[in-house]
C-alpha positions as CSV (number, residue, x, y, z in Angstrom):
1,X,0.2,14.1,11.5
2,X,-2.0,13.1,14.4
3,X,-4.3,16.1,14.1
4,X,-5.1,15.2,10.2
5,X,-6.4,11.6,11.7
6,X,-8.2,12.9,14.1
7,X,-9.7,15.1,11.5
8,X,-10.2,12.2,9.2
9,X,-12.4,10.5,12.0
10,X,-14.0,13.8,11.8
11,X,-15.1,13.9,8.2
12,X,-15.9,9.8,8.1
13,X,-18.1,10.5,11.3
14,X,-20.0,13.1,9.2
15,X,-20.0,11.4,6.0
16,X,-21.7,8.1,8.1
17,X,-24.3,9.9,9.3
18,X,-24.9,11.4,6.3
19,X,-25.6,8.0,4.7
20,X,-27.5,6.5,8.0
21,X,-29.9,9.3,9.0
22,X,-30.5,9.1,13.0
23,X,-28.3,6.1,13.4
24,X,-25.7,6.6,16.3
25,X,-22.0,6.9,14.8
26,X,-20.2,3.8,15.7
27,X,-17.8,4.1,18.4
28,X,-14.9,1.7,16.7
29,X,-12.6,2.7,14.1
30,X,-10.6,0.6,11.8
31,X,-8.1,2.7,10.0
32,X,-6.4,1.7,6.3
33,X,-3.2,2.8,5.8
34,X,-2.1,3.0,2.3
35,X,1.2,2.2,1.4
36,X,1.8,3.4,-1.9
37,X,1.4,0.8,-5.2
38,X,-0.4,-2.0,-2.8
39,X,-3.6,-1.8,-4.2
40,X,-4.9,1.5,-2.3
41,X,-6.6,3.3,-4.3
42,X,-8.8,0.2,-5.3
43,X,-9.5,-0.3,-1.3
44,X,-10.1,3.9,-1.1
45,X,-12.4,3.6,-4.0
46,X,-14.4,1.1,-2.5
47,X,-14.7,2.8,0.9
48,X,-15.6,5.6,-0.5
49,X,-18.5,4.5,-3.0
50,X,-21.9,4.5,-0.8
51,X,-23.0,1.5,-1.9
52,X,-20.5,-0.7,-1.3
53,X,-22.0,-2.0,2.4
54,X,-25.2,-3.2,3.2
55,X,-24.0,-2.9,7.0
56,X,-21.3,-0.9,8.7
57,X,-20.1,-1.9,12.0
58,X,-17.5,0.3,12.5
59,X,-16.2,3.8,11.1
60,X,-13.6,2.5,7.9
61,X,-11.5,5.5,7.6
62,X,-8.6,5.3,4.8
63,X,-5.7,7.7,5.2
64,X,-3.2,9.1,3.0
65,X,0.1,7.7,1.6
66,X,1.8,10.5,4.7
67,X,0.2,8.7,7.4
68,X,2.3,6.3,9.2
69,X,1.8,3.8,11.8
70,X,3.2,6.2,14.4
71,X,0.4,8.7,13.9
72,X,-2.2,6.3,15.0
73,X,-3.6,6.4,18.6
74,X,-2.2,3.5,20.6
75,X,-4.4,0.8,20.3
76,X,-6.3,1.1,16.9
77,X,-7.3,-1.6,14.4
78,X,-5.7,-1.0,11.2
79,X,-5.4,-2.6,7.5
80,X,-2.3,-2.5,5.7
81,X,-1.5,-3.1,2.2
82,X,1.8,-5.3,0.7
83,X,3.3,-6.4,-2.4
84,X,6.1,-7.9,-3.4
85,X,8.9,-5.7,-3.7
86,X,9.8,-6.3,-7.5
87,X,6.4,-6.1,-8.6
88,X,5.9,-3.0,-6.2
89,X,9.4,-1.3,-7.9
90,X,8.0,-1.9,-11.5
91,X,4.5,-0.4,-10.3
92,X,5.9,2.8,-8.8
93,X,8.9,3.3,-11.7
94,X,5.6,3.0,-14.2
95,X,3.4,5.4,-12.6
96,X,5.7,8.2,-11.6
97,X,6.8,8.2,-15.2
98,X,3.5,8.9,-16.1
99,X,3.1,11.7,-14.1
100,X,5.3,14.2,-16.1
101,X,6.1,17.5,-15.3
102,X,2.4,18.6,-14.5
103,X,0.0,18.7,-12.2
104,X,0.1,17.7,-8.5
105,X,1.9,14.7,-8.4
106,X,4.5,16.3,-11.0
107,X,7.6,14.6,-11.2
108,X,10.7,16.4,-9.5
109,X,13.6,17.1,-11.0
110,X,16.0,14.1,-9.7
111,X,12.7,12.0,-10.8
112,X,13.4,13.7,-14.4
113,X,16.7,12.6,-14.6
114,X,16.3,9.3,-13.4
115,X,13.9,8.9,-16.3
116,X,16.1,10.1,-19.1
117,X,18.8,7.9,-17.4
118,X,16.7,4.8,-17.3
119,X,14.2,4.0,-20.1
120,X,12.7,1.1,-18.3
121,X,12.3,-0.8,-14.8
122,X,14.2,-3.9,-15.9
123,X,17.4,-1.3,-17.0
124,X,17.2,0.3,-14.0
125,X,16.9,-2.6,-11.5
126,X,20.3,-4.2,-13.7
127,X,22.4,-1.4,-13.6
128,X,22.6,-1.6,-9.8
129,X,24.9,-4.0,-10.0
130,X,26.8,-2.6,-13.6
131,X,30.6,-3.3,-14.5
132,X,31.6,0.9,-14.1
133,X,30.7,2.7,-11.2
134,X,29.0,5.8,-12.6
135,X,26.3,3.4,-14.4
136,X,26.3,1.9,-10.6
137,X,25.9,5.4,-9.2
138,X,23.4,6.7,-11.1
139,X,21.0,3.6,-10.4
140,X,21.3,4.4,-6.9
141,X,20.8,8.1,-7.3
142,X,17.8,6.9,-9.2
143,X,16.4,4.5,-6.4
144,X,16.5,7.2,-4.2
145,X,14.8,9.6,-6.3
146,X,12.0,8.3,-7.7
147,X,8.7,8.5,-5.3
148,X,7.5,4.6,-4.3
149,X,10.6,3.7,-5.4
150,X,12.2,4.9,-2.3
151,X,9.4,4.0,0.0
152,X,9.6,0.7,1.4
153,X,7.0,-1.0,3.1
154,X,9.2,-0.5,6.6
155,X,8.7,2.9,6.1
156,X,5.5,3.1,7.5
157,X,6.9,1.1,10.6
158,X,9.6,2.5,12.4
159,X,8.6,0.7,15.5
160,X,8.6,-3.1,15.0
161,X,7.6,-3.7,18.8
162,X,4.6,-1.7,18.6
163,X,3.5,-3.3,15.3
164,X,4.2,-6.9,17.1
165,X,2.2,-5.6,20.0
166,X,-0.8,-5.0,17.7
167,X,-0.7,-8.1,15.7
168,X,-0.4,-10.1,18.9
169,X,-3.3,-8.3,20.1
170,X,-5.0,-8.9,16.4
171,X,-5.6,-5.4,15.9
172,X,-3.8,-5.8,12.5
173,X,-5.4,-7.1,9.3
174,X,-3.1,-7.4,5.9
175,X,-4.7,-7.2,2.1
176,X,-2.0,-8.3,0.3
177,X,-1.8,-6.7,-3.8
178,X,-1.6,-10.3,-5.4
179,X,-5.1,-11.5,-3.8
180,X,-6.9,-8.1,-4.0
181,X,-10.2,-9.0,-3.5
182,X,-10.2,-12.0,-1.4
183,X,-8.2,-10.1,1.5
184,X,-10.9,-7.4,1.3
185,X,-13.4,-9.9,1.5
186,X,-11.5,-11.4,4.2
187,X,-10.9,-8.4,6.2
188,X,-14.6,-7.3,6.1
189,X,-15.8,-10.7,6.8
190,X,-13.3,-10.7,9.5
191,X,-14.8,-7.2,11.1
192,X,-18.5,-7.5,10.3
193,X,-18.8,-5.7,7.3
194,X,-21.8,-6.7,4.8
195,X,-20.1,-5.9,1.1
196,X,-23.2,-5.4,-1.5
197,X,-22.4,-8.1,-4.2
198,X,-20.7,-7.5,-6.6
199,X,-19.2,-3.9,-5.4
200,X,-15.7,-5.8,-5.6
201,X,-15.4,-8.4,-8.1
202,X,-16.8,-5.6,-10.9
203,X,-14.9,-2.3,-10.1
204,X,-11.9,-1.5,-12.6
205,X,-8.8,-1.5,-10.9
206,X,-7.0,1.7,-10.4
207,X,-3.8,2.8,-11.5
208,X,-3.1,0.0,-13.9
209,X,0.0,0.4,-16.1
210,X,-1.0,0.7,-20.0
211,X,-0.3,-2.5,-21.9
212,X,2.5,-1.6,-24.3
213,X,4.6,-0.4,-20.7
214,X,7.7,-2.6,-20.2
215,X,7.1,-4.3,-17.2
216,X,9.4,-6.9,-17.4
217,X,12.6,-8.0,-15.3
218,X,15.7,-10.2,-16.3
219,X,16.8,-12.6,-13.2
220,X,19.3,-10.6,-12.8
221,X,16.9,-7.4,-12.1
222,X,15.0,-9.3,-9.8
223,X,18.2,-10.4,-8.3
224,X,19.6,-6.6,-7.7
225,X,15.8,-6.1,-6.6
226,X,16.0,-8.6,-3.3
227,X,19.8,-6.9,-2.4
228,X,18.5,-3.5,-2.8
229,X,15.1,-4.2,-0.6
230,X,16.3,-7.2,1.3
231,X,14.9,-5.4,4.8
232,X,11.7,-5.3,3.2
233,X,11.4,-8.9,1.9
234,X,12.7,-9.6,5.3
235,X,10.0,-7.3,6.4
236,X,7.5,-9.6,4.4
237,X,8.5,-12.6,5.8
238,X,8.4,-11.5,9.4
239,X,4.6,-10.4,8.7
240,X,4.1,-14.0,7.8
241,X,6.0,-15.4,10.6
242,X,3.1,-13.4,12.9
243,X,0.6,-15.1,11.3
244,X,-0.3,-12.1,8.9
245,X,-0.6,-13.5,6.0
246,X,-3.6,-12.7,4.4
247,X,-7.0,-14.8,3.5
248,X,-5.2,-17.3,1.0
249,X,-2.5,-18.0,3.2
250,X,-3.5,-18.1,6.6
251,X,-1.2,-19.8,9.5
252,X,-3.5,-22.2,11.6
253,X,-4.7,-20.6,15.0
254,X,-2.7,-21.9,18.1
């Protein structure tokens, strides 16, 4: 995975001089790594539109959901994206049940029958914990099946003494799903970059689950939810503990 980053410096090199005719290619990179159903594909959007800065200090280069922290050189500034794991669950059961059974993101087969299984989010997340063990067994097959479902935030960080390293070394920067756009304004302000106005407060969301979608979950669902992802909310929590936690929440400096 190393090679498709360094070819993703690659194409963002190209693409800035493209937009900045004779200007030198900066030598810093900040990388975003998208975590799937944390508000990526709003940040990517962004990125890519050319009129979202007015002034680019850096190379901004977003990467693909297979990218992990491990595939980074040693060293690089990164952004990563969180949510809160029940909100995050609902997202991802929502979305890969729209994806049907074409195109390229077409659901598999053990995503199939998850989905005939489970008609919503909320049944899914209660039968975790359900009085008969097949109900119980098929929720779990059903976790593990479904794409951002099974992909926890830890995922993309295998190596928590690296990631403290970074942070410590405040390499890191965090947009959190819940405050969108004031942890990208944040994190630009933070690295130098000149957003044109309006290029965030006006641009559609992406991704956003259709209206009539059952997005709800009983206490207990949300109860089953914390067991079933209690490394990540732990995960969550530690981020905060390091001072990571985004623009509306920021720990005071030492």
């Amino acid at each position: 995975m190393r090679w498709i980053v360094a070819l993703r410096r690659f194409d963002y090199a190209r693409k800035y001089r493209r937009r900045h005719p004779g200007a030198e290619v900066p030598r810093e990179v900040l990388y975003y790594l998208h975590i799937g159903k944390t508000g990526g594909t709003f940040f990517k959007k962004t990125v890519k539109d050319e009129g979202s800065f007015t002034h680019e200090p850096m190379l901004l280069i977003p990467l693909g959901h297979n990218i992990k922290h491990q595939h980074l050189p040693r060293g690089s500034r990164f952004i990563l994206g969180t949510r809160a794991p029940d909100s995050r669950f609902v997202s991802g059961f929502l979305s890969r049940r729209r994806r049907g059974t074409r195109g390229r993101n077409r659901q598999s087969r053990a995503e199939r029958a998850a989905f005939a299984r489970f008609e919503s989010a909320g049944a899914l997340a209660e039968a975790l914990d359900a009085p008969d063990a097949t109900t119980r067994d098929d929720a779990r097959a059903a976790m593990r099946a479904i794409r951002h479902v099974n992909e926890p935030h830890t995922l993309w960080f295998p190596d928590r003494a690296r990631l403290a390293g970074d942070i410590a070394a405040g390499r890191v920067f965090r947009v959190r799903q819940e405050h969108l756009v004031a942890d990208m304004r944040a994190v630009f302000a933070a690295t130098g970059f000149a957003v044109a106005p309006d290029k965030l407060e006006s641009r559609p969301r992406a991704h956003v689950g259709p209206d009539g979608a059952d997005k709800q979950l009983s206490e207990r669902a949300r109860a089953n939810l914390r067991v079933h992802y209690a490394d990540d909310y732990a995960f969550l929590n530690w981020l905060d503990a390091q001072g990571l936690t985004g623009a509306a929440g920021r720990l005071p400096a030492d």
